[in-house]
N, C-alpha and C positions, 0 to 999 in steps of 0.2 A: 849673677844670674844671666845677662845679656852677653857676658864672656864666655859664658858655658856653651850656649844655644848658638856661639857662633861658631865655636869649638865644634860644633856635634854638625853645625851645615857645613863647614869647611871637612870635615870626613867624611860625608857622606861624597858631598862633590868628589872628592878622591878616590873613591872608592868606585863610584860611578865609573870614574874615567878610567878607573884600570881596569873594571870588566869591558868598557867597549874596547879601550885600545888589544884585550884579550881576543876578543870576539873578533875584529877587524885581523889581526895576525892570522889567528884561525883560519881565515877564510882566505886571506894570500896562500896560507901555507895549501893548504887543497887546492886551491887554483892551478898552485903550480906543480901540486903533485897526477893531477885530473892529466895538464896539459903533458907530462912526461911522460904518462903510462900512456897516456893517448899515441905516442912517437915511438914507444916502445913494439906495441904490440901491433901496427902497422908495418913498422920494421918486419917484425918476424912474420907477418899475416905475410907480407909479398916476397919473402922467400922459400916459407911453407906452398903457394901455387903454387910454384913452377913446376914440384910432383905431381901436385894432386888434383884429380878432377872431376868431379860428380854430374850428372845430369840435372836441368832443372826443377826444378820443386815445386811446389805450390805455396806461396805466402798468404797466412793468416789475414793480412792486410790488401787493399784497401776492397777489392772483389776477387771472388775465387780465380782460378786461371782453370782452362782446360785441363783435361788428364795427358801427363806424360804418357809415349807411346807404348811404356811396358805395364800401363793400368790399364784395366779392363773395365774400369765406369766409363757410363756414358758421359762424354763430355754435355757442358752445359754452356748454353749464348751467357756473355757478358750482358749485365745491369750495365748500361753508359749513364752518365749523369750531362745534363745539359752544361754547355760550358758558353761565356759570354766572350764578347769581343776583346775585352778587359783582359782575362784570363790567357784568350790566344795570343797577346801582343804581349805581357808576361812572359810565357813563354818564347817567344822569339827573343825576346831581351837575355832570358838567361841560357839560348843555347849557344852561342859565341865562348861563353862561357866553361859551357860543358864540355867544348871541343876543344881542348888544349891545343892538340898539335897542330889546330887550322886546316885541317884536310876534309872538313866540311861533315863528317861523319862524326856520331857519338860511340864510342868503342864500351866493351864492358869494362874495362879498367879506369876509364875516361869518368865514364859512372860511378864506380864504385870509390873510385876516390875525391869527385864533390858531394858524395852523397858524406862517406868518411870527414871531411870537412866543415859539411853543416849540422855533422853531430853534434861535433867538437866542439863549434863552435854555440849550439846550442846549450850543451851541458855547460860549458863554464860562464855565459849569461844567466842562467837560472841560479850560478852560485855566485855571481854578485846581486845580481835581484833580490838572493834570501837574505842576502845582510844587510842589504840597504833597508829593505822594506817593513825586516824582522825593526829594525833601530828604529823606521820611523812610525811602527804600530805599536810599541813599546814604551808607551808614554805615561799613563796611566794608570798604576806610578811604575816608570821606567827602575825594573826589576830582571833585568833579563828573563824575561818569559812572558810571552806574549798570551792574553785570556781568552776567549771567545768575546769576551762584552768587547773587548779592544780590538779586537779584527771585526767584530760585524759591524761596528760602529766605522772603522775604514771603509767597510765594503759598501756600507750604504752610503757613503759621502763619497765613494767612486761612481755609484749608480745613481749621482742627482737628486739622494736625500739627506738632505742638509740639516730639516728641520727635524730629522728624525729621530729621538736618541734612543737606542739598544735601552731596554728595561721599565720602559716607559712608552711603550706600545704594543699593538694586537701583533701579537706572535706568527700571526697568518696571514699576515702581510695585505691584507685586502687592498690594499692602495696600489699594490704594485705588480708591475708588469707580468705575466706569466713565464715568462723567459727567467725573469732575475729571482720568482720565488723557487722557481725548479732547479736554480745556481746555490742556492741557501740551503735547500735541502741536500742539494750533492754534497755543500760543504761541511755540515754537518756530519755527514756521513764518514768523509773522508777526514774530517779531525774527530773520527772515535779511532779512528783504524791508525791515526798517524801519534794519537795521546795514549804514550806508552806508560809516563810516570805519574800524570795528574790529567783529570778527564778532560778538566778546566782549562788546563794550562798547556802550552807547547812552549822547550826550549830551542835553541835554534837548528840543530837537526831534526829536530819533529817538525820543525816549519817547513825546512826544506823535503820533507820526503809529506809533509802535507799540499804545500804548493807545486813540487815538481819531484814523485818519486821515484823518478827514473835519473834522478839525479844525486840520490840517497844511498850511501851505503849500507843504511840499516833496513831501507825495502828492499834492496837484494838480499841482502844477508835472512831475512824473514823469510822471503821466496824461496830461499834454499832449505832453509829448516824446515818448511811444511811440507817441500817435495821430501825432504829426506823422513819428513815424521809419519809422512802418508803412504811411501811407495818401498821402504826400508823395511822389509820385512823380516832379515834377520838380525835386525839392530844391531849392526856393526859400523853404522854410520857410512857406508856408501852402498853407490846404486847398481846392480849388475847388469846387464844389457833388458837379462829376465825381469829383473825389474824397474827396471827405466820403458822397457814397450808396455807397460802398465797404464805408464798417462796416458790418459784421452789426447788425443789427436789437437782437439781444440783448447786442448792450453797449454801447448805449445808454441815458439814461435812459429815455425813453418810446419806444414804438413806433407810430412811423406809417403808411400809406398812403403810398404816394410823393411821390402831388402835399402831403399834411401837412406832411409831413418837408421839403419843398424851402421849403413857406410856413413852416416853423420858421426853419431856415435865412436865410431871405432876410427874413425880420420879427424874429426876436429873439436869432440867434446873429450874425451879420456886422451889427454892430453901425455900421458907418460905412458898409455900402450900398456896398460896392466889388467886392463878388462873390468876397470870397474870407474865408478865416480866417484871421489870425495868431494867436501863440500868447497876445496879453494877452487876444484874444478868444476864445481855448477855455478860460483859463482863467478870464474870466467867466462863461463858461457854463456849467463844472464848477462853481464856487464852489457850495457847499451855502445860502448867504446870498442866493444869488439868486432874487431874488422870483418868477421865472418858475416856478421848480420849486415852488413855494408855490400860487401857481394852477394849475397843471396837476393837480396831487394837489388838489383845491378841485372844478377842473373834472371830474377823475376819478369824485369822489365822490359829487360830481352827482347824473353817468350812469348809475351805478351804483343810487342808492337813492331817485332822486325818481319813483315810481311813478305820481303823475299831472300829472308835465310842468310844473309851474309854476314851474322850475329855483330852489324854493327847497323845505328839510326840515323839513317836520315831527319831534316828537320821535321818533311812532309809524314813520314811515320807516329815522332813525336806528338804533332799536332793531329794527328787522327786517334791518339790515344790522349787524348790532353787531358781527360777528366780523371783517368787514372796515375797521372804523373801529377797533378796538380794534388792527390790525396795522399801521394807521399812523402818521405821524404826528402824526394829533391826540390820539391818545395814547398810544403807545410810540417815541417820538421814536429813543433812542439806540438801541433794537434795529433800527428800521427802517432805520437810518444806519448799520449796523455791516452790516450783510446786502448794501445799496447796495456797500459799499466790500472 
């Protein structure tokens, strides 16, 4: 009998270990497939410029921008946020940075390629973070799939309650901070949207596109079906210009002008020039790796803070627009990708 039972722990430990050393492979192999497409389509993004060229646009993020000169709304004053000294000297630190070639100016290319870099560099942190984190919430009993009792019991031993255990206390949190009960409820929310197979349960791509869905191929690939389920109307499974100007403006990434929107469209979303969208090209387009949404926030930022027109920034430019570079971007990456999604 005690031969048996050691028989059945020695399998199981085996067994254990080849799902993580699975899991751990897994997540190289995307790492390094994240990091090649990432070099690919940079590649082609900065040989496609050199043709092409649109006017600035409006981004959905972080505050509206004026109307381009061929819109006819009344422009509207920027919301400034107050910025601290903190922040200003922040800034100074990473504009040396910004300016590669040392010529004291930030160019839009200059831009568009650290912003391109702390994508990157973004997205493939958020996919070692889900395998680390997914292995060490996964204890309980470690089954590759991690439960809600096993993450909120982390989350409260991240948030300084120790003594608390998930299931054996008030649901509504009375003891705790308003902040962190309004985090439990988002997180709820966002593991109904992210638990595809079991309500209970996420496996390790539910984790990741629960923790960071902009890092998820399965919340792009969902964002494309509902565009194509909602705006496809002669179910042929792509979009045609007629029906791609159907979305609303605001869920979108940027907002255009009509005639913009149709030259986005017909220059850098219908990527084979056949007048329509399939789905591997919405979800080019959604991909957060794509270069295009790297310049458009570059091109945004511009518009925004080069006060005399020489579409390149000074530092003193920079820092009189600091509250709105501080909200993007080029430097609050993941928040600005969490808000996006």
């Amino acid at each position: 009998m005690r031969s048996y039972s050691w028989t059945r722990l020695i399998k199981r430990k085996c067994f254990v270990g080849i799902v993580l050393a699975f899991v751990v492979f897994s997540a190289i192999v995307t790492v390094f497939r994240l990091s090649s497409s990432s070099r690919l389509e940079v590649s082609k993004y900065s040989s496609s410029t050199q043709t092409r060229s649109t006017s600035a646009v409006e981004l959905s993020w972080p505050v509206p921008l004026s109307q381009s000169k061929d819109s006819s709304a009344v422009s509207t004053p920027l919301k400034r946020a107050p910025v601290d000294e903190e922040q200003i000297k922040k800034l100074q630190m990473i504009y040396p940075l910004l300016d590669t070639n040392g010529d004291a100016y930030v160019s839009i290319d200059e831009l568009r390629n650290w912003i391109i870099s702390k994508v990157k560099e973004h997205l493939q942190g958020a996919l070692r973070e889900n395998i680390f984190l997914f292995t060490a919430i996964d204890m309980n009993p470690r089954n590759g799939h991690v439960s809600w009792t096993e993450y909120h019991s982390w989350f409260l031993k991240k948030n300084g309650n120790n003594d608390t255990k998930p299931g054996d206390h008030d649901e509504m949190h009375p003891e705790l901070e308003r902040s962190i009960k309004e985090k439990i409820s988002w997180d709820k929310a966002a593991w109904s949207e992210a638990a595809k197979t079991d309500p209970d349960f996420l496996n390790l791509d539910e984790f990741l596109s629960f923790r960071h869905p902009e890092s998820s191929h399965t919340t792009l690939l969902g964002k494309a079906d509902d565009l194509l389920g909602e705006y496809d109307k002669d179910a042929d499974e792509t979009l045609t210009w007629e029906e791609y100007s159907l979305i609303p403006a605001e869920s979108l990434l940027v907002r255009y002008s009509d005639k913009k929107r149709q030259e986005e469209f017909n220059n850098f979303i219908d990527r084979n020039r056949d007048g329509k969208l399939d789905k591997r090209e919405i979800l080019s387009y959604l991909d957060p790796r794509n270069p295009r949404h790297a310049h458009l926030e570059a091109e945004s930022l511009i518009q925004i803070s080069d006060t005399n027109k020489d579409q390149q920034l000074s530092m003193n430019e920079i820092l009189a627009s600091a509250d709105i570079f501080l909200a993007s971007k080029v430097i609050d990456t993941e928040t600005n990708f969490h808000d996006e999604f």
